[in-house]
KEKE-3310 file (N, C-alpha, C; in steps of 0.2 Angstrom, whole numbers, plus 5000, padded with zeros to 4 digits):
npx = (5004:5011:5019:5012:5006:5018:5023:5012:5012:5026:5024:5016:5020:5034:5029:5024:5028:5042:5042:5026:5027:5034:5026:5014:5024:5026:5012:5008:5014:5011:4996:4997:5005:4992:4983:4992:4992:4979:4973:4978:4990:4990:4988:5001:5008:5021:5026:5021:5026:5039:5037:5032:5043:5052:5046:5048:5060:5066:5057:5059:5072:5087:5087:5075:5069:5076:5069:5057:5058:5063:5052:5042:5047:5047:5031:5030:5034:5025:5013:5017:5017:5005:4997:5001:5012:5025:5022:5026:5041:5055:5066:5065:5057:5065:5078:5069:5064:5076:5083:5071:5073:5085:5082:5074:5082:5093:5087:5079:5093:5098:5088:5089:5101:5101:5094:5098:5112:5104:5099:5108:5117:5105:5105:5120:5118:5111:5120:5133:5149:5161:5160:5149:5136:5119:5117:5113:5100:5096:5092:5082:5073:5067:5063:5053:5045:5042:5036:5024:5020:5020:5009:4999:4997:4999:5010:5025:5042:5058:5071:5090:5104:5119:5137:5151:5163:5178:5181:5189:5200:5207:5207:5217:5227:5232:5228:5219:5217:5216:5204:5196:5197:5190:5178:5174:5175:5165:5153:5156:5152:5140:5133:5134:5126:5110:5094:5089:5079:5080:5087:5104:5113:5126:5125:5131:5148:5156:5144:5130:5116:5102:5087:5074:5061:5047:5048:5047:5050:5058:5064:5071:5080:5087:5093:5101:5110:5118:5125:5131:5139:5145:5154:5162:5170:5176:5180:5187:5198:5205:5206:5206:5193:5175:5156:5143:5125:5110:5091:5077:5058:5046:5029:5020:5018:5029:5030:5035:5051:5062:5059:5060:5074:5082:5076:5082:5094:5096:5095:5107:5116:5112:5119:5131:5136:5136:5146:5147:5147:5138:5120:5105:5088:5072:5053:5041:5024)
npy = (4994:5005:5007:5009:5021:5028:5028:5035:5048:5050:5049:5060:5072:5076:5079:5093:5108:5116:5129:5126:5117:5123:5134:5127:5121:5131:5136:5124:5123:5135:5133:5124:5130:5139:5129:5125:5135:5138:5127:5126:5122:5110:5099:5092:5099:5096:5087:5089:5101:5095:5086:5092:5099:5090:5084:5093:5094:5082:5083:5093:5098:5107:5121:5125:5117:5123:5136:5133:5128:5139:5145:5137:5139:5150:5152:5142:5147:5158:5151:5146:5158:5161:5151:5154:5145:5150:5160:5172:5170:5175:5171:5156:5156:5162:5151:5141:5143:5144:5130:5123:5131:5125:5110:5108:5116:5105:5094:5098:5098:5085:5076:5081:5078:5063:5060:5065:5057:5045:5047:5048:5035:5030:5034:5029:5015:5015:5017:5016:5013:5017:5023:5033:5034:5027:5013:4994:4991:5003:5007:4995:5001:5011:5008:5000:5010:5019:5009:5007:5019:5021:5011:5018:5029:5025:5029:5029:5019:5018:5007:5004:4994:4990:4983:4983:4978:4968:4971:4961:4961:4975:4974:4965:4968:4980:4982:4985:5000:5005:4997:5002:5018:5016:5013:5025:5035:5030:5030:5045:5049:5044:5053:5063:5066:5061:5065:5075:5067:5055:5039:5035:5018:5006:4992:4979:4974:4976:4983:4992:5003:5010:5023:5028:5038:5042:5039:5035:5023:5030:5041:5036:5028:5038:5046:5033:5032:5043:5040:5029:5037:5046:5037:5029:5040:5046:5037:5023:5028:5027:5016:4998:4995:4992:4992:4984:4983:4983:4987:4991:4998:5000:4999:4998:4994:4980:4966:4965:4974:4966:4959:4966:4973:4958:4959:4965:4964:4951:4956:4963:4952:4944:4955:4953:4939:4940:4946:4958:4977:4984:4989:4983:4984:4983:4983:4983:4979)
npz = (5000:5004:4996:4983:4985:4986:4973:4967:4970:4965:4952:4949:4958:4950:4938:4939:4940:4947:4955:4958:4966:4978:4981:4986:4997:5005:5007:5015:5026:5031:5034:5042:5053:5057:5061:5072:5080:5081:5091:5103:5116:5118:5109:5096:5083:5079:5070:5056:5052:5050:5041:5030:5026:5023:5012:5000:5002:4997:4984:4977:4981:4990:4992:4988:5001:5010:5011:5014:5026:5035:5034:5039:5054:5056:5057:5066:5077:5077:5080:5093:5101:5099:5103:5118:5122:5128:5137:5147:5147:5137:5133:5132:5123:5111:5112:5111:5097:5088:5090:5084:5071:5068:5066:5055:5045:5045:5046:5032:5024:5025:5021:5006:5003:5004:4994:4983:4983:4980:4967:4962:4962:4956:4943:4938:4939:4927:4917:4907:4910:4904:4893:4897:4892:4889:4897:4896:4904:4906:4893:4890:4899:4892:4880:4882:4889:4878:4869:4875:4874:4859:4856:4861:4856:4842:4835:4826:4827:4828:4830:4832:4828:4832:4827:4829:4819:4816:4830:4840:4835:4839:4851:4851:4846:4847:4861:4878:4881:4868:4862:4872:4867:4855:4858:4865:4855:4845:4852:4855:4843:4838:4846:4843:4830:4833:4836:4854:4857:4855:4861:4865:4867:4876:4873:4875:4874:4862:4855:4850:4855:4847:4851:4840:4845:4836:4822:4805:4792:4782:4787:4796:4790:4784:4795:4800:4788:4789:4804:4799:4790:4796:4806:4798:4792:4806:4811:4803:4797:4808:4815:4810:4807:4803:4800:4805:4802:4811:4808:4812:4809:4820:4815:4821:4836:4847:4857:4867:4873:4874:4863:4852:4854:4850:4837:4830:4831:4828:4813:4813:4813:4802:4794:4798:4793:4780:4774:4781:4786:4782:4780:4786:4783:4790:4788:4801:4800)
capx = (5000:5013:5024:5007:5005:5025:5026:5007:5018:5032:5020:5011:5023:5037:5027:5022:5033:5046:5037:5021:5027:5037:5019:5012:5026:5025:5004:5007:5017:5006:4992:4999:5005:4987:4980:4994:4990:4972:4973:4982:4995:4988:4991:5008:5010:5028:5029:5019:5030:5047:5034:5032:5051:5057:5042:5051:5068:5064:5055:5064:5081:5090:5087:5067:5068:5078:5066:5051:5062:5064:5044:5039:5051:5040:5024:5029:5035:5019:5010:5016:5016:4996:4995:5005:5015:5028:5020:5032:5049:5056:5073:5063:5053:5070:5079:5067:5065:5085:5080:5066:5075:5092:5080:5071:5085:5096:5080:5079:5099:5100:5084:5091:5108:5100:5089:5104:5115:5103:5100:5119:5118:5101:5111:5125:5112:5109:5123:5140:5153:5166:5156:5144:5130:5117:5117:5106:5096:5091:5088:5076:5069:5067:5060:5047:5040:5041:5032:5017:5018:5018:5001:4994:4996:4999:5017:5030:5049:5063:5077:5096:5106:5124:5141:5159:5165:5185:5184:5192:5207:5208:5209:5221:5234:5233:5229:5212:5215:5213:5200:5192:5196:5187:5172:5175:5173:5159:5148:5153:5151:5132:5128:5132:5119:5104:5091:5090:5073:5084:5091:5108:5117:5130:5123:5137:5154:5156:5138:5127:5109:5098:5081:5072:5053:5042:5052:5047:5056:5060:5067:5077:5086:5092:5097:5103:5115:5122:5129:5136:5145:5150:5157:5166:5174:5179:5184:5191:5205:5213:5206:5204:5187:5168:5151:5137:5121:5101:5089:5071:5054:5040:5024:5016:5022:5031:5025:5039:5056:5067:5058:5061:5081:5080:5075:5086:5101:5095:5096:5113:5120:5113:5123:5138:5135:5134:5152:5147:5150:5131:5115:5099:5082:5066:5049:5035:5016)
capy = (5000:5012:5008:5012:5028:5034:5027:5039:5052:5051:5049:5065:5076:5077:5081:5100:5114:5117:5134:5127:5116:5127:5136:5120:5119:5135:5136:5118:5126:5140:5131:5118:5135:5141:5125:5123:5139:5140:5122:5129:5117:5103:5095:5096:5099:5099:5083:5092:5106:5092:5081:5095:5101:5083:5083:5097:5092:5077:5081:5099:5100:5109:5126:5125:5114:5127:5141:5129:5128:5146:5150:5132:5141:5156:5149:5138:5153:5162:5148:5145:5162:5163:5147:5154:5139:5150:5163:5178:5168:5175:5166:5151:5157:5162:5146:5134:5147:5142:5123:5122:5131:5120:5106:5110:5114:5098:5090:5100:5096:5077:5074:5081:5076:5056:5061:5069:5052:5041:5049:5048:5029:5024:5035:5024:5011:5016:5021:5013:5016:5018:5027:5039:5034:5022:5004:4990:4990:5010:5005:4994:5006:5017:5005:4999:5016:5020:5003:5010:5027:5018:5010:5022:5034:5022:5031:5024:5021:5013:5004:5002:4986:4993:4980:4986:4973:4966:4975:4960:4962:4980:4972:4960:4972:4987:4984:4987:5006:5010:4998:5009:5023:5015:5013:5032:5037:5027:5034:5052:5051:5044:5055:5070:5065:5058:5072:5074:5063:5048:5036:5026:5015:5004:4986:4975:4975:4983:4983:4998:5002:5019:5020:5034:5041:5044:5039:5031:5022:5035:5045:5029:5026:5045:5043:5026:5033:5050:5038:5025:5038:5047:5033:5027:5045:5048:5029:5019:5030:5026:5009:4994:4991:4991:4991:4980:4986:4980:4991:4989:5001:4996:5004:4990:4990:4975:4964:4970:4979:4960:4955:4971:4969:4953:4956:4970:4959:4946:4957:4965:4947:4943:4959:4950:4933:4940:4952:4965:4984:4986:4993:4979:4986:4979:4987:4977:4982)
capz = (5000:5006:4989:4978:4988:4986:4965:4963:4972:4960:4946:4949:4959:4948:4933:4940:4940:4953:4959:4960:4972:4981:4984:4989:5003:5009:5009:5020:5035:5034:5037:5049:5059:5058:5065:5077:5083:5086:5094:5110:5119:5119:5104:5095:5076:5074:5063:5053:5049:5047:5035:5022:5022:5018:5003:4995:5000:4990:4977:4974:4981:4994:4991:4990:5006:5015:5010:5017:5032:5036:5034:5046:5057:5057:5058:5072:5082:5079:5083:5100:5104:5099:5109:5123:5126:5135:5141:5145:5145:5131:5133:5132:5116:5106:5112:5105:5090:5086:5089:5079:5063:5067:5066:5053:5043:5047:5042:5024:5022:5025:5014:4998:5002:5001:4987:4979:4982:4977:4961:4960:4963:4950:4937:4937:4937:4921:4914:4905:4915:4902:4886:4899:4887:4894:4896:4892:4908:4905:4884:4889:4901:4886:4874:4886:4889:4870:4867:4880:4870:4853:4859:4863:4851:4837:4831:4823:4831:4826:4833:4828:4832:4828:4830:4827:4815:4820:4836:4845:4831:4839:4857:4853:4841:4851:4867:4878:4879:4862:4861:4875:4863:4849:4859:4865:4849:4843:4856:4852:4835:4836:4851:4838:4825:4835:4841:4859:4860:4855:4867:4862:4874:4875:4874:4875:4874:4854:4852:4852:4852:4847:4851:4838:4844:4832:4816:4802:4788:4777:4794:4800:4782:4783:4802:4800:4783:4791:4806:4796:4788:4803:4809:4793:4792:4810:4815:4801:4798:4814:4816:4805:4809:4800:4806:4804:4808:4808:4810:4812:4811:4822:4814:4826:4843:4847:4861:4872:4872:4873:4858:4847:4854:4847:4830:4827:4834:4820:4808:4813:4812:4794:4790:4799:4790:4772:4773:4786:4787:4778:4784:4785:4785:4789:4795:4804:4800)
cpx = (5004:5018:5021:5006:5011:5024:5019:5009:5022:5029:5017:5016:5029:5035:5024:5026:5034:5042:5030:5022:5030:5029:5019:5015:5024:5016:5004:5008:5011:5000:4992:5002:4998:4982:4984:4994:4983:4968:4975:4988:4994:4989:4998:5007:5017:5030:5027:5025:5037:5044:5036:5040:5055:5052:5046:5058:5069:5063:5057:5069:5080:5089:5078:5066:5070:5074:5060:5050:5061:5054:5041:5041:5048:5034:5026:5030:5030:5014:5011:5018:5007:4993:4999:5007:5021:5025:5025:5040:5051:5061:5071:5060:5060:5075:5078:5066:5071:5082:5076:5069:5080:5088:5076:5076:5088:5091:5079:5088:5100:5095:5085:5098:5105:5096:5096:5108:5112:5100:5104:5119:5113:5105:5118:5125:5113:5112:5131:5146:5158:5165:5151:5139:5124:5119:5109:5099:5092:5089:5083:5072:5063:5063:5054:5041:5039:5037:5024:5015:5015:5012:4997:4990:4995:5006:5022:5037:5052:5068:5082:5101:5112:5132:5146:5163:5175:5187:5188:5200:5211:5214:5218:5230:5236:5232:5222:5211:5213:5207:5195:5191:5193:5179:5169:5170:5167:5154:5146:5151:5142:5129:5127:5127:5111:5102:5094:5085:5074:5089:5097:5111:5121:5128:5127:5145:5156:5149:5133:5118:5106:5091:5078:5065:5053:5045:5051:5053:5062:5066:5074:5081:5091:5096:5103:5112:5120:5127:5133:5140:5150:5156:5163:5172:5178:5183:5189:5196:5210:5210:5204:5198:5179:5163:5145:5130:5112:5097:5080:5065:5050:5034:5018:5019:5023:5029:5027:5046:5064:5065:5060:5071:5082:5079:5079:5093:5099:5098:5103:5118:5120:5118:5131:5140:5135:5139:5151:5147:5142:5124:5107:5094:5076:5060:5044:5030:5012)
cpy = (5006:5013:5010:5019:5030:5034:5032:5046:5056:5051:5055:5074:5081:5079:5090:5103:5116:5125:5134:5123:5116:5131:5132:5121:5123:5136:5129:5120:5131:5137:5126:5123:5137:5136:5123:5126:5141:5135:5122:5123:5112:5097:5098:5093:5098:5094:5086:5094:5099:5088:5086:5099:5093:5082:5087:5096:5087:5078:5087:5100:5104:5117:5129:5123:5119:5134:5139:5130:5134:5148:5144:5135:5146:5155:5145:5142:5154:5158:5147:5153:5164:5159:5149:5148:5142:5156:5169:5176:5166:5172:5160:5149:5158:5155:5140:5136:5143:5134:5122:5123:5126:5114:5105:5110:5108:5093:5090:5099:5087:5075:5074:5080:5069:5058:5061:5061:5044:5042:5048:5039:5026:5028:5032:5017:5009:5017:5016:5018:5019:5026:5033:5038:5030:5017:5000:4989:4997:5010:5002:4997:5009:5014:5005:5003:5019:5015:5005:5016:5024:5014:5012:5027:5034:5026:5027:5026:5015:5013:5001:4999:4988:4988:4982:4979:4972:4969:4972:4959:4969:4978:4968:4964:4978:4989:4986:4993:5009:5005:5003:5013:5023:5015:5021:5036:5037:5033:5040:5055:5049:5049:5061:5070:5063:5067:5070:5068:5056:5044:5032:5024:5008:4996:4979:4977:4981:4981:4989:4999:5009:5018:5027:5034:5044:5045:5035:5028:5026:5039:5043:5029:5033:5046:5040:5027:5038:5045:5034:5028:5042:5044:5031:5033:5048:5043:5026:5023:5028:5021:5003:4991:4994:4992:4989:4983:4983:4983:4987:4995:4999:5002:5001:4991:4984:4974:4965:4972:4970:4958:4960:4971:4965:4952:4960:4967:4953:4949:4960:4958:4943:4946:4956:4944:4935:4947:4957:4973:4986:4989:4988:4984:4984:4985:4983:4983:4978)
cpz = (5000:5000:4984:4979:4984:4974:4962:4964:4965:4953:4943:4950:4955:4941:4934:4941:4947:4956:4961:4966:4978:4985:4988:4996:5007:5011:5015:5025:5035:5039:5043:5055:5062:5064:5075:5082:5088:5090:5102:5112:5121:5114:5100:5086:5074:5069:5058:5047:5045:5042:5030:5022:5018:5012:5000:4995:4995:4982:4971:4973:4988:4997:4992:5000:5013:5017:5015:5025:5037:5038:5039:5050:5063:5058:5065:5077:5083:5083:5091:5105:5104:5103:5118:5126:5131:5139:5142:5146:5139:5128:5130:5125:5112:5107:5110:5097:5085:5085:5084:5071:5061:5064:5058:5043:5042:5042:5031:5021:5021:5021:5008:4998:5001:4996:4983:4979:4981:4969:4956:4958:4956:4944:4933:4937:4931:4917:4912:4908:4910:4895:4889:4896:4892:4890:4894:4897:4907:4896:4886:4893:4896:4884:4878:4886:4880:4868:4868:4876:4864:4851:4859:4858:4843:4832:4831:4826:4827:4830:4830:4835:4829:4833:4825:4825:4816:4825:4841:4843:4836:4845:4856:4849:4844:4857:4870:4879:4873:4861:4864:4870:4858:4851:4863:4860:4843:4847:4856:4846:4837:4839:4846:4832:4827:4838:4851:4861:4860:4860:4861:4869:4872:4877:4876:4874:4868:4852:4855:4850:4851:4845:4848:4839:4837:4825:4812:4798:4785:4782:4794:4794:4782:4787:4800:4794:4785:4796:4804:4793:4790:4802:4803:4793:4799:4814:4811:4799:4801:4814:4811:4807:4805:4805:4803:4807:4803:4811:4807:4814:4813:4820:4817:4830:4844:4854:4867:4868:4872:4868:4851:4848:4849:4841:4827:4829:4828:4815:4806:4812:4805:4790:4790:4793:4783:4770:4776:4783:4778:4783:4781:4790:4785:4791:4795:4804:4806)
residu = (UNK:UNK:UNK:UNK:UNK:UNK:UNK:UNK:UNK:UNK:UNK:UNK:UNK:UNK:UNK:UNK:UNK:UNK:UNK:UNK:UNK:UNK:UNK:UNK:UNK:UNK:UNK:UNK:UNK:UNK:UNK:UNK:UNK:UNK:UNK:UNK:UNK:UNK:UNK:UNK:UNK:UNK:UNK:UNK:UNK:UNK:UNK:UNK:UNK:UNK:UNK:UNK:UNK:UNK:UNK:UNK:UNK:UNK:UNK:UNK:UNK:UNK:UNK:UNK:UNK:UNK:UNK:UNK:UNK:UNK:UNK:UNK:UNK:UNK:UNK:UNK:UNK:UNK:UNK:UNK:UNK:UNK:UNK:UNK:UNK:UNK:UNK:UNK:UNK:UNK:UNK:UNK:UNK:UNK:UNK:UNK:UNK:UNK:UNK:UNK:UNK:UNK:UNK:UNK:UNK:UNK:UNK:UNK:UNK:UNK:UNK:UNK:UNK:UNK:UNK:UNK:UNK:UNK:UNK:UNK:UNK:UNK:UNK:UNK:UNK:UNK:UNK:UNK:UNK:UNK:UNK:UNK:UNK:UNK:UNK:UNK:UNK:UNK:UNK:UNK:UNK:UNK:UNK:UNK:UNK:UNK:UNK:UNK:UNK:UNK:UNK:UNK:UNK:UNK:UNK:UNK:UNK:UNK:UNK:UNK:UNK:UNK:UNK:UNK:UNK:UNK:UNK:UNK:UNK:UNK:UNK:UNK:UNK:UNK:UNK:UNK:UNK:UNK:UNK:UNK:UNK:UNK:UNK:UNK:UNK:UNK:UNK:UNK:UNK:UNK:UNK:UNK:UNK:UNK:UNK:UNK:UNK:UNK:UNK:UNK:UNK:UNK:UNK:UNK:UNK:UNK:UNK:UNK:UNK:UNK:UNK:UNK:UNK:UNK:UNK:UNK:UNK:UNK:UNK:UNK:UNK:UNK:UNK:UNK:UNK:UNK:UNK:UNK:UNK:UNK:UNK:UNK:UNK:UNK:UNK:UNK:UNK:UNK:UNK:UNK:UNK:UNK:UNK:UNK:UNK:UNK:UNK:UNK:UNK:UNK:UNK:UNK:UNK:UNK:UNK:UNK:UNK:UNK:UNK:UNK:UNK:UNK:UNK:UNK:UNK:UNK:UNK:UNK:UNK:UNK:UNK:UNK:UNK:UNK:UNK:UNK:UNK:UNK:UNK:UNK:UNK:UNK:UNK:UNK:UNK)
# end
């Protein structure tokens, strides 16, 4: 229950604009001052106030969360001056004043600092360590979620299955640095041709994948020809190596994102099977 509540949360929150839910926090305190105010001493609000800084720590940052901080601060002062919880010991009213902000504070710092390190962690998740691109666990993310779009909406995508033909020649003649450096290079060459909307990532060892929204054939061919000859002009120079590649437009969503893989890694291995460093096309109706 409490994992269906946080993921409606994360579903809904993060789709609103960071000032409207900066409002949001500050209208919270206010309110949970005004409550904790005309309530007198008897009941205590203060989770209240430390709940809604760690919502905006989270789902804002650090900056929001402190701003949050400062106005619960003040509200919870008012508030127990309106409840007269101390009464004329001033001392005692500016010393929990301090406590309360520190608290408060502290509160909005260690929330977005774990937000902030775990962002850091699924990021790296996601991501090939060596090329900065993604990897195949955040590709199939992608496809997934493009699967679901492409369902919905019935648009067309394409998918490119792209393998670095003598790359273990590279390894073995040169050394696993320059392959690194061939696999470098790969990945900046494509990143520089694909829009932004387009996912690539590093599938395998020398194997590469790019996921184009909303692309038909005609798109994917023009795409599909610019980075083969990229790659042909900024790689084979220095390294003795080709590139096989099988590409695939789904004008039909595929029944998942393992199975559209799959057909595009087929077709990239015909191109292997029949002298490489070509471009196989298919599109599924």
């Amino acid at each position: 229950m409490m994992n269906k509540w946080l993921r409606f949360l994360d579903g809904h929150i993060y789709k609103l604009p960071v000032w409207l839910v900066n409002i949001l926090g500050l209208c919270i305190v206010a309110v949970v001052g005004f409550l904790d105010g005309i309530t007198g001493s008897d009941y205590s609000f203060s989770v209240f106030y430390f709940v809604t800084v760690a919502f905006v720590a989270w789902y804002i940052g650090r900056e929001s969360a402190i701003l949050v901080a400062l106005s619960g601060s003040v509200s919870w002062s008012v508030a127990d001056i309106v409840a007269k919880r101390y009464h004329e010991n001033l001392l005692a009213l500016f010393w929990n004043d301090v406590v309360k902000l520190s608290l408060l504070l502290f509160g909005a710092y260690v929330i977005s600092e774990i937000k902030c390190r775990l962002n850091y962690e699924e990021k790296l998740a996601r991501t090939d360590q060596l090329t900065g691109i993604a990897n195949r666990r955040r590709f199939s993310e992608v496809a997934d979620d493009e699967i679901r779009r492409s369902r919905r909406y019935n648009d067309p995508f394409t998918v490119i299955y792209l393998d670095i033909d003598n790359f273990k020649t590279v390894n073995d003649t040169q050394g696993h640095s320059e392959g690194d450096r061939l696999l470098l290079q790969v990945a900046s060459t494509i990143t520089t041709v694909i829009r932004e909307s387009d996912t690539v990532a590093r599938l395998g060892g020398d194997e590469f994948g790019l996921l184009m929204p909303e692309t038909d054939g005609d798109a994917a061919v023009t795409v599909a020809t610019k980075i083969h000859a990229g790659l042909k002009a900024q790689i084979e120079q220095y390294w003795p190596v080709t590139f096989s590649i099988g590409m695939v437009t789904y004008l039909k969503a595929p029944a998942s994102a393992d199975e559209m893989i799959r057909v595009a890694d087929q077709l990239m291995y015909e191109v292997k099977n029949n002298g490489k460093d070509e471009l196989r096309h298919l599109i599924v109706t």
